[in-house]
N, C-alpha and C positions, 0 to 999 in steps of 0.2 A: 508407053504412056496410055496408050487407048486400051492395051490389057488390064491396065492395075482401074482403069474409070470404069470399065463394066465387069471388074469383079466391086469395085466398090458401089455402084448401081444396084448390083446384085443384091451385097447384101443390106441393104436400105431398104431392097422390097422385101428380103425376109423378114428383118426386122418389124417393118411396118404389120406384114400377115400376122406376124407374132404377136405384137402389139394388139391390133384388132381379134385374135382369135383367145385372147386374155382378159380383154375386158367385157363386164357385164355387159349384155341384150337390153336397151331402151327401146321401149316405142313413147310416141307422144302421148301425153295424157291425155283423160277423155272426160268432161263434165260431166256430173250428174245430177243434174237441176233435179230430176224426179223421186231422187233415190232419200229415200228416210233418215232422219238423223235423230242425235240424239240432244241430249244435255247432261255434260259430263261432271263430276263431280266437282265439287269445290275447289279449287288448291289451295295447298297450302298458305295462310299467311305471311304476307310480308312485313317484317318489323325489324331490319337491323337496328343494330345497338346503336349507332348516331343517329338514326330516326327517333328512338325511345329515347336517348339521352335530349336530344331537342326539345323534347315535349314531355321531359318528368314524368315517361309514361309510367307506371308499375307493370308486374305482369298480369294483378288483376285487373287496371285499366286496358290492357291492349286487348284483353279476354274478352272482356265487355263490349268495346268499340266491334270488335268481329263479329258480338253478337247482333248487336245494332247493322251490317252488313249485310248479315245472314239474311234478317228479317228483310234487309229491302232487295236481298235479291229472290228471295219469294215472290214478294209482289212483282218481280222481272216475269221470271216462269208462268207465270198467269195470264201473262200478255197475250191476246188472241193470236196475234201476228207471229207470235215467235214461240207458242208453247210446244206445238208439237212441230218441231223444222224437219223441213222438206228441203232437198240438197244443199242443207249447211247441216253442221254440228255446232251448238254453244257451248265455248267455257266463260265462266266467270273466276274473277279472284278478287283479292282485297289485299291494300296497302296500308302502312300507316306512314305518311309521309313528314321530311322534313322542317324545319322552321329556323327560323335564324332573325336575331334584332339588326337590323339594318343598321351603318355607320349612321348616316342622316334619315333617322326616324323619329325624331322628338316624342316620348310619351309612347312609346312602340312596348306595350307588355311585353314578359318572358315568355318563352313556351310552357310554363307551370302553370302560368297566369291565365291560360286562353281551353277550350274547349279541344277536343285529341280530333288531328285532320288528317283525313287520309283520302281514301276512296274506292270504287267498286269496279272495272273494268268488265265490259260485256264484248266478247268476241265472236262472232258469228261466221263460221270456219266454212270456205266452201267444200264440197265433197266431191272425190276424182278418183281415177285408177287406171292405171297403167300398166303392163304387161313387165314382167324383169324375167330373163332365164326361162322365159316359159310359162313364169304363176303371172295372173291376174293381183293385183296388190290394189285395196282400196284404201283412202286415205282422209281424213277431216283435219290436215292440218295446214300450215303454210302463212301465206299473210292474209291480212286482210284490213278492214277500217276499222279501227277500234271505237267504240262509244265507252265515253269516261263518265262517271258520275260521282264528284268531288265533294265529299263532305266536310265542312266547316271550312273552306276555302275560299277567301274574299279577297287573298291579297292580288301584288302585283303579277303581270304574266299569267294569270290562269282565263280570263276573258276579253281582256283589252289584246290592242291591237296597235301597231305603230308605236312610233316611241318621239319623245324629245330630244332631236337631235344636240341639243344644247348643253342638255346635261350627262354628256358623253362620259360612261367612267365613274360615275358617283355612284355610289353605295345605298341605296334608299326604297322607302315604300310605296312613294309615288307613282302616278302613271296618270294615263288619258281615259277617264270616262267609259266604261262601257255604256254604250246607247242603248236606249229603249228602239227594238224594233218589233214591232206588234210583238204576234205570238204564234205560235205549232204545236199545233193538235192541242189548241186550248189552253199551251202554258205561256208565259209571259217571256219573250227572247232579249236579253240585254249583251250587245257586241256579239262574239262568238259562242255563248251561252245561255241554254234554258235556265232560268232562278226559279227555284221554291223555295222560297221564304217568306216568313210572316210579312215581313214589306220590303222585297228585292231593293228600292229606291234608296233604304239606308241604311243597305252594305257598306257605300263610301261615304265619306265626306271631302267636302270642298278643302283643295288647298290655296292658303294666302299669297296672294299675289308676293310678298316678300319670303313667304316660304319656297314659291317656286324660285325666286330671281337668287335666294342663298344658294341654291343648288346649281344655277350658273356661277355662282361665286366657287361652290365648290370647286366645281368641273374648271375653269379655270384659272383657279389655283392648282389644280393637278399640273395645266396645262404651262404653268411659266414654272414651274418645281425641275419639271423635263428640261425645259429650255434653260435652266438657270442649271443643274449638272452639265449640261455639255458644252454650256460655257464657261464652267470653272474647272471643268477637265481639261478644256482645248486652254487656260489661261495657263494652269499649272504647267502643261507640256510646254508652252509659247518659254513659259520664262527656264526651264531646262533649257529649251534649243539656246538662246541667251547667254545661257550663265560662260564665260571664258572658260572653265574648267573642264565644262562640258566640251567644247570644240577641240581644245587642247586635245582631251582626249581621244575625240574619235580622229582626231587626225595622225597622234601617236601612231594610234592601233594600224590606219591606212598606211604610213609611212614601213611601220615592220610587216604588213602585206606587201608590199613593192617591193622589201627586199630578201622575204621567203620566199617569191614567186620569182625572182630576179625577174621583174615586167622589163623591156624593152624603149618604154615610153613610161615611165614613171611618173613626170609631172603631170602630164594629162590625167592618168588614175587622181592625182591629188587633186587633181583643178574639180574634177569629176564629185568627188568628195563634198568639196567646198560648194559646189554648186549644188549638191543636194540637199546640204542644211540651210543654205540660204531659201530654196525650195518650198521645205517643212518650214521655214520660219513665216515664207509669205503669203502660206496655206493659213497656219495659224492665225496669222493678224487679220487673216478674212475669214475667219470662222468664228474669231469674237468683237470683229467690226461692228455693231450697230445699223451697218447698211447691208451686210453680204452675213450667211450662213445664220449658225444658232447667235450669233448676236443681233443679227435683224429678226430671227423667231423671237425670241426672248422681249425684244422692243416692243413687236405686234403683239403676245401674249400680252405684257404689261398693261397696255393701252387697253385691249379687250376688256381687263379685269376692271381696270379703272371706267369703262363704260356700262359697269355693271354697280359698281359700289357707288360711283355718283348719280345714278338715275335714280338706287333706292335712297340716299341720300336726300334726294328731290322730291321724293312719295311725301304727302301726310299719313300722322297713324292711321287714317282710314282709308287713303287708296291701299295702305301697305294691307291691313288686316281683310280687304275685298276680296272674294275667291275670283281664283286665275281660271284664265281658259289661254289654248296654246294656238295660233293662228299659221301652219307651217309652211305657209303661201307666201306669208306677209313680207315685203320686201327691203322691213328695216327691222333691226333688232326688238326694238321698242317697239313696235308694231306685233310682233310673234307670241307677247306676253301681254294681255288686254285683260280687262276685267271686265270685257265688256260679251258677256257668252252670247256664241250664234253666230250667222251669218260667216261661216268659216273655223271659227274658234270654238277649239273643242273644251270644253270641261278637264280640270284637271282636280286630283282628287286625290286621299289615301285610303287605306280600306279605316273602317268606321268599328275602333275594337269595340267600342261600347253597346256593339248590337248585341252580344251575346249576353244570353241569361245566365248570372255568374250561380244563380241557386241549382239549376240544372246539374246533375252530371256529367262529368267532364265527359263521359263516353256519350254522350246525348247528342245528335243530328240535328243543329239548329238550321241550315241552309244547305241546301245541296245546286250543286252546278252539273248541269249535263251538255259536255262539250265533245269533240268539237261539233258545232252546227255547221258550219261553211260548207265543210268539205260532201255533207251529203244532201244538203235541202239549198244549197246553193246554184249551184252548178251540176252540169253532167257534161260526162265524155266517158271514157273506153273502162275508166277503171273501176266500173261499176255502180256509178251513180246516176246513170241514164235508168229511169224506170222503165226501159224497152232492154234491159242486158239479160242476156239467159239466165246468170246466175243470180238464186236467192241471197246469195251470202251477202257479208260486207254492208254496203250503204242501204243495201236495200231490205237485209234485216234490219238495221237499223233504225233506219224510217220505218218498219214494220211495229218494233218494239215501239220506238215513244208513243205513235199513233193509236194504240190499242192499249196501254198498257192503264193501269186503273188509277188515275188521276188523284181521286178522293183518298184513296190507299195510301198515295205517295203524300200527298199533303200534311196524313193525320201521322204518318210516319216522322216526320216531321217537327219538333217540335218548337 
């Protein structure tokens, strides 16, 4: 026994020498805040076929849009802060992104109908090298913070933040208000992003206090749909377990078990039997009870919805047609949904189609978003957004480009 463990010892450390004298030489990499960089070419455009189909693009419209791109990432390159990079490398690219008419969107144009969205990505790559096999290997690639800049993009999820826990599951273009918070480096900050546009303020518009509470009506109605299947599944099984025919059967079946197995105790196997469909039967009758399982869900949902159809029931036309605000504090239903904006209550809104200028060209830049803000003018820690970190790259090109980049440029860019 102690021969065959230290030749198997043995060869575990050849193995291992083997192992280690096969694989490539790493040393740790090494920054290079000082070292020169560049600004790499273009990439390629992005424009899959469900992007262009979303948005009726043509191929002369996507042509266009990239060229409308080109020119503002011009005016990127020119930015004091980032035109000639010292230990990062820039790439830029261009998207054209998707669109879709929400289930609950009332009056929500096609993507034919709207201006081509997409946007400009700025990557500010830190620069490093490490040693492999012997060579020195420099590098500008890896991760980093990206800075987005979203053209013709007003809808949901691109600047707001937080959600309406209420209206969990619905299909729509609603949301919460992005806020006016001053401004950086002289442009105007609303929620998570910089706005240029002719007037930031009517991107959105307010939505009606009975357009929000329809979309609690929606959400639950999703929510007693659920309840109301797995109470008509657990009903249909309950009346199986029921039916004579059925028991008949399975006890058949038991009975010629007991005497292929020639069992020893046979009645007990049957009693055994009998006791398990009584079991399923008084699982069942508590799982479409009204007091226990999916038929006490089902009850609760019910009531919830009905606490939603008779409050609007209760509204006059003008509390209904009043813009909502959402209070996610508030510690009664009724209370969460006010018309009354402030003092906790956010704004709720959808984006505002009628801002765009429908004479413009659809390849045309009516507003652009430069997100995300938080994560570099917010905050700092380790991953580069501390204005005291070695490396240029990341947040702090970032903050380099908006800061210096030509304001007026980007505005008449703009139109």
């Amino acid at each position: 026994m102690h021969e065959r463990s230290s030749v198997r010892h043995l060869c575990l450390v050849v193995l291992a020498i083997s192992v280690v004298a096969s694989a490539p030489v790493w040393t740790q990499s090494r920054s290079l805040p000082e070292a020169p960089g560049v600004w790499k070419p273009w990439k390629p455009f992005a424009a899959v076929a469900s992007t262009r189909q979303d948005q009726a693009a043509t191929p002369a419209l996507v042509k266009a849009f990239e060229a409308e791109l080109l020119a503002l990432n011009a005016i990127l390159r020119r930015a004091a802060g980032v035109a000639s990079p010292v230990g990062f490398s820039v790439e830029t690219w261009g998207n054209l992104s998707g669109y879709r008419v929400a289930e609950h969107a009332p009056g929500q144009p096609t993507g034919a109908a709207m201006p081509l969205a997409g946007g400009l990505t700025f990557g500010a790559f830190p620069i490093f090298e490490y040693v492999r096999a012997g060579k020195t290997i420099r590098e500008d690639t890896g991760e980093t913070a990206l800075q987005q800049f979203l053209v013709n993009q007003i809808g949901r999820g691109v600047i707001d933040r937080g959600n309406v826990v209420e209206w969990g599951g619905v299909d729509t273009d609603a949301f919460l208000q992005p806020m006016a918070q001053g401004a950086i480096a002289g442009l105007p900050r609303y929620g998570d992003g910089i706005v240029i546009a002719r007037d930031p303020a009517s991107l959105w518009t307010p939505l009606s206090r009975r357009a929000a509470l329809d979309l609690v009506v929606a959400a639950r109605k999703i929510a007693v749909a659920g309840f109301q299947e797995s109470v008509d599944k657990a009903t249909a099984q309950l009346a199986v377990v029921r039916d004579p025919a059925y028991r008949a059967k399975r006890m058949k079946e038991a009975q010629e078990a007991v005497v292929a197995a020639k069992m020893p105790n046979p009645q007990a196997f049957l009693k055994s039997i009998e006791d398990s469909i009584a079991l399923e039967e008084g699982a069942l009758v508590k799982e479409v009870s009204p007091a226990s399982g999916s038929g006490k869900s089902l009850a609760d949902a019910r009531r919830a919805l009905s606490e939603v159809t008779d409050w609007i029931a209760e509204l006059s036309p003008a509390d209904q047609a009043a813009p909502s605000c959402y209070a996610e504090k508030a510690p009664t239903f009724r209370g969460k949904f006010s018309s009354v904006i402030g003092a906790g209550c956010h704004p709720l809104v959808r984006p505002n189609y009628g801002y765009f200028n429908k004479t413009l060209p659809r390849s045309a830049p009516q507003v652009v978003i430069i997100t995300p803000i938080s994560r570099c003018f917010d905050t700092a820690d380790k991953y580069n957004r501390d204005a005291n970190s070695p490396s240029p790259a990341g947040c702090r090109a970032n903050r380099a480009l908006i800061e210096t980049l030509d304001k007026d440029a980007l505005r008449a860019w703009v139109r």
